[in-house]
C-alpha positions in Angstrom: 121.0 54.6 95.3 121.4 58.0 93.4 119.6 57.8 90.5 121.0 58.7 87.3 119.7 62.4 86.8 121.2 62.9 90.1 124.4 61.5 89.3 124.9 63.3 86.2 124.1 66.8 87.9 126.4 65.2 90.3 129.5 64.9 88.2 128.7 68.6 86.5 128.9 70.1 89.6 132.0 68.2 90.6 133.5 69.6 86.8 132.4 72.9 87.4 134.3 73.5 90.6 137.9 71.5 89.3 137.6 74.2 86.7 136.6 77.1 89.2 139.3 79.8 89.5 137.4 80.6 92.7 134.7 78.8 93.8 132.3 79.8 97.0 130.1 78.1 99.2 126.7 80.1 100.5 125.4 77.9 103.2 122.3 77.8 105.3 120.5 75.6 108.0 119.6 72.8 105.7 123.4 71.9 106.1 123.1 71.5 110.0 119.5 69.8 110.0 121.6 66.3 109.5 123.2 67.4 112.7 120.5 67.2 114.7 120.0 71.2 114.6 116.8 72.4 113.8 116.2 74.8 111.0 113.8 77.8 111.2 111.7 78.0 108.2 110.8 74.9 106.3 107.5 74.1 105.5 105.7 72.0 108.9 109.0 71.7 111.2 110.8 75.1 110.8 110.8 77.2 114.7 109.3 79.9 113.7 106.2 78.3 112.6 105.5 78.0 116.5 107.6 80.7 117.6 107.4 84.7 117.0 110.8 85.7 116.5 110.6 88.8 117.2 109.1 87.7 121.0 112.2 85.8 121.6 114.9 86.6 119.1 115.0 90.3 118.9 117.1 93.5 120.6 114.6 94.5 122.2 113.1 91.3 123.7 117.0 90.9 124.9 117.1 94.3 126.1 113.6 94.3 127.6 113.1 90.7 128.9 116.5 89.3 129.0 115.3 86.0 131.0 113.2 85.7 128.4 115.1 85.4 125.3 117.8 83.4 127.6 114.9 80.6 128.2 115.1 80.2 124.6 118.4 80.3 123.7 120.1 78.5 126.5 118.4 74.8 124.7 119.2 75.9 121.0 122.8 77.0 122.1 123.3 73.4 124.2 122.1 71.4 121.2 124.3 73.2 119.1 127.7 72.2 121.4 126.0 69.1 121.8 126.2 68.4 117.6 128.9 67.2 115.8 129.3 68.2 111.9 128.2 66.0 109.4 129.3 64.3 106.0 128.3 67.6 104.0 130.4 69.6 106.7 133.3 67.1 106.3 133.3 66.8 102.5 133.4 71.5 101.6 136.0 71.0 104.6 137.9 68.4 102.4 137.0 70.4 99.6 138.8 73.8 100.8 141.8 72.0 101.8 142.6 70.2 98.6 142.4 74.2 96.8 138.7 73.7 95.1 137.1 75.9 97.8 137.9 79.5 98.5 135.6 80.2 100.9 132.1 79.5 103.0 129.7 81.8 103.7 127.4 81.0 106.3 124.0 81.7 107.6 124.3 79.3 110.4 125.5 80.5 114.2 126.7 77.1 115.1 130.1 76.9 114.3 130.0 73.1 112.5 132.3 74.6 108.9 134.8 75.6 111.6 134.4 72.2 113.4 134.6 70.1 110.7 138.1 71.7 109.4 137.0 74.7 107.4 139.2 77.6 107.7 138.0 80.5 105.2 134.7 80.6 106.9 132.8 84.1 106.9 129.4 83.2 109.5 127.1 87.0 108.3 124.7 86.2 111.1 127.8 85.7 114.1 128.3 82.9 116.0 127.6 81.8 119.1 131.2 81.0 120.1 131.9 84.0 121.4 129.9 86.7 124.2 129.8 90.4 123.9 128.3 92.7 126.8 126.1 95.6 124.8 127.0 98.1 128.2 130.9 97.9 128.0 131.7 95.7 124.9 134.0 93.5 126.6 134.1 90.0 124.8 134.2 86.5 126.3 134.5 82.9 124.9 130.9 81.2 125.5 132.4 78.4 126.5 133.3 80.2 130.1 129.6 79.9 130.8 128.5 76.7 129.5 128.1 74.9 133.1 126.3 77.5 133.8 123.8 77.3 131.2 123.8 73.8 131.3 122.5 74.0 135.0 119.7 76.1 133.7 118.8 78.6 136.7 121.5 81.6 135.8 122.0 84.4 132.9 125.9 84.6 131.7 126.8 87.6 133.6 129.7 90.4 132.2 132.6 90.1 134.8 133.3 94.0 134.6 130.4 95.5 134.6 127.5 92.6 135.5 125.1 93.2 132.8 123.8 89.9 131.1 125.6 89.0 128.2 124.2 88.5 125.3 125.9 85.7 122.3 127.2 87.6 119.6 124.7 86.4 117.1 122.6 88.7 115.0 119.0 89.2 116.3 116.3 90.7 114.7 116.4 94.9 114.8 120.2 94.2 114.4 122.7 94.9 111.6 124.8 92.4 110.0 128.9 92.4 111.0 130.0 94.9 108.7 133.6 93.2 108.3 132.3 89.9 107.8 129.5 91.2 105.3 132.2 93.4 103.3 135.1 89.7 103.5 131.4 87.9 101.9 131.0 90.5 99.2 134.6 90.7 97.9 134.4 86.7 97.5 130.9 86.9 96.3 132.0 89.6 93.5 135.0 87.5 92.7 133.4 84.1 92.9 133.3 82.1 89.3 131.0 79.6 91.1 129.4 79.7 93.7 127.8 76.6 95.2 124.6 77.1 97.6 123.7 74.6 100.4 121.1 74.5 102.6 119.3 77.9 102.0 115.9 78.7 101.1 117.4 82.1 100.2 114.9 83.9 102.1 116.7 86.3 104.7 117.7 89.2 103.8 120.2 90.8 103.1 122.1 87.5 103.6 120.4 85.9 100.9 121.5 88.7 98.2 125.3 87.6 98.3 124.7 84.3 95.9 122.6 87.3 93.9 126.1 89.3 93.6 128.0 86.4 92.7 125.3 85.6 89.5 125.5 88.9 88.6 128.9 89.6 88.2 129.0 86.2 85.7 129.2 83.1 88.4 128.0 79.9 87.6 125.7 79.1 90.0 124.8 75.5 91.8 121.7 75.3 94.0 121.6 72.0 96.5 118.1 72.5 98.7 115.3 70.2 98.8 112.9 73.0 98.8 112.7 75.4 95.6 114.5 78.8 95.7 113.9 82.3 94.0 117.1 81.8 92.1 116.6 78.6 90.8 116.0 79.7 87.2 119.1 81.1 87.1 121.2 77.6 88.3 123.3 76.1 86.3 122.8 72.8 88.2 119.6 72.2 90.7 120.2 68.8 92.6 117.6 68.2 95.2 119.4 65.5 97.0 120.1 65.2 101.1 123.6 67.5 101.4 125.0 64.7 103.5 124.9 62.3 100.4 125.2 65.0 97.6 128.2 66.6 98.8 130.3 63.9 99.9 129.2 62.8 96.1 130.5 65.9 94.5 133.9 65.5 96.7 134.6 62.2 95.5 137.5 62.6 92.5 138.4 66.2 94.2 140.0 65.1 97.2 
């Protein structure tokens, strides 16, 4: 049961975006977590508290030792088709559709807003939905190769020029999408509120967009479980699960 504190930040947040001339979601991996999709950073289960990024998820591991980085993205990318979205996918979906949402911002790769019905959906880190060789730029849908990932003993191979494909994600040593980052901004900059989900608001320069939005007068509501740089500067804090707070905040929208 929600307890009342909850509930009231609840129905503010819900009030804040009916009134929003244009409201946008900034979401990170705390939104996919109910999914089943591991997040990278939190506290005692996030990856990279056992893993080095930078030996795995970097350019130049990719360039260097592409078998490598393929051993550990082929799991992480199954899982991901293997997810389905969740309420707090389903309810900014809902959200969007009935006018109350302009847009979504993501730091996740897995595709779930798009999933789950979400249509303005801006991912600043890429998405693993499509391939993109770095010799010849040709671009593929990653789908092609998912039996052969899923059989585990191959690299997805470019068909013109047969160098190994790499998803077309944002690794470390890499820039963000400059279209999709510049699409972010413009929201970010017009944004009256902007409603975070799921980020610890650590990665730069990802994490700076929410920053813009504040700046340039946006009321600003934080749902995380863990504490954020920014939340002195919320408007509403609710640390509540996003699969029971957002479906929450949708109820009397849609």
């Amino acid at each position: 049961m929600t307890s009342a504190p909850a509930s009231t930040e609840i129905e503010s947040a819900r009030h804040l975006l009916k009134n929003a001339r244009h409201a946008v979601v900034f979401s990170g991996a705390g939104i996919s977590t109910p999914s089943g999709i591991p997040d990278f950073r939190s506290k005692g289960s996030g990856m990279w508290e056992t893993i080095d990024p930078m030996e795995v998820a970097s350019r130049s591991t990719f360039l260097n030792d592409p078998k490598k980085f393929w051993d550990w993205k082929r799991p992480l990318m199954l899982k991901m088709w293997d997810s389905r979205p969740n309420l707090a996918h389903t309810a900014l979906a809902q959200m969007e559709s009935a006018g109350f949402i302009r847009a979504v911002i993501t730091q996740n790769i897995d595709g779930l807003h798009q999933r789950a019905g979400s249509r303005q959906v801006f991912p600043v880190h890429g998405s693993i939905d499509e391939m993109v060789c770095l010799n010849c730029r040709c671009r593929f849908p990653s789908r092609m190769f998912e039996s052969l990932l899923r059989a585990g003993k191959e690299m997805p191979l470019c068909s013109n020029c047969r160098h190994v494909l790499k998803p077309d994600i944002v690794l470390f040593q890499e820039n963000l999408p400059q279209k999709t980052w510049e699409a972010a901004e413009k929201h970010c900059i017009r944004a009256d509120v902007i409603l975070v989900v799921g980020s610890s608001l650590e990665v730069w320069p990802a994490a700076h967009l929410p920053e813009i939005a504040v700046e340039n007068g946006a009321k600003l509501i934080i749902i995380n479980l863990s504490a954020t740089h920014l939340d002195a500067r919320a408007s509403i804090r609710i640390s509540l699960d996003l699969a029971q707070a957002l479906p929450a905040i949708s109820t009397g929208l849609v």
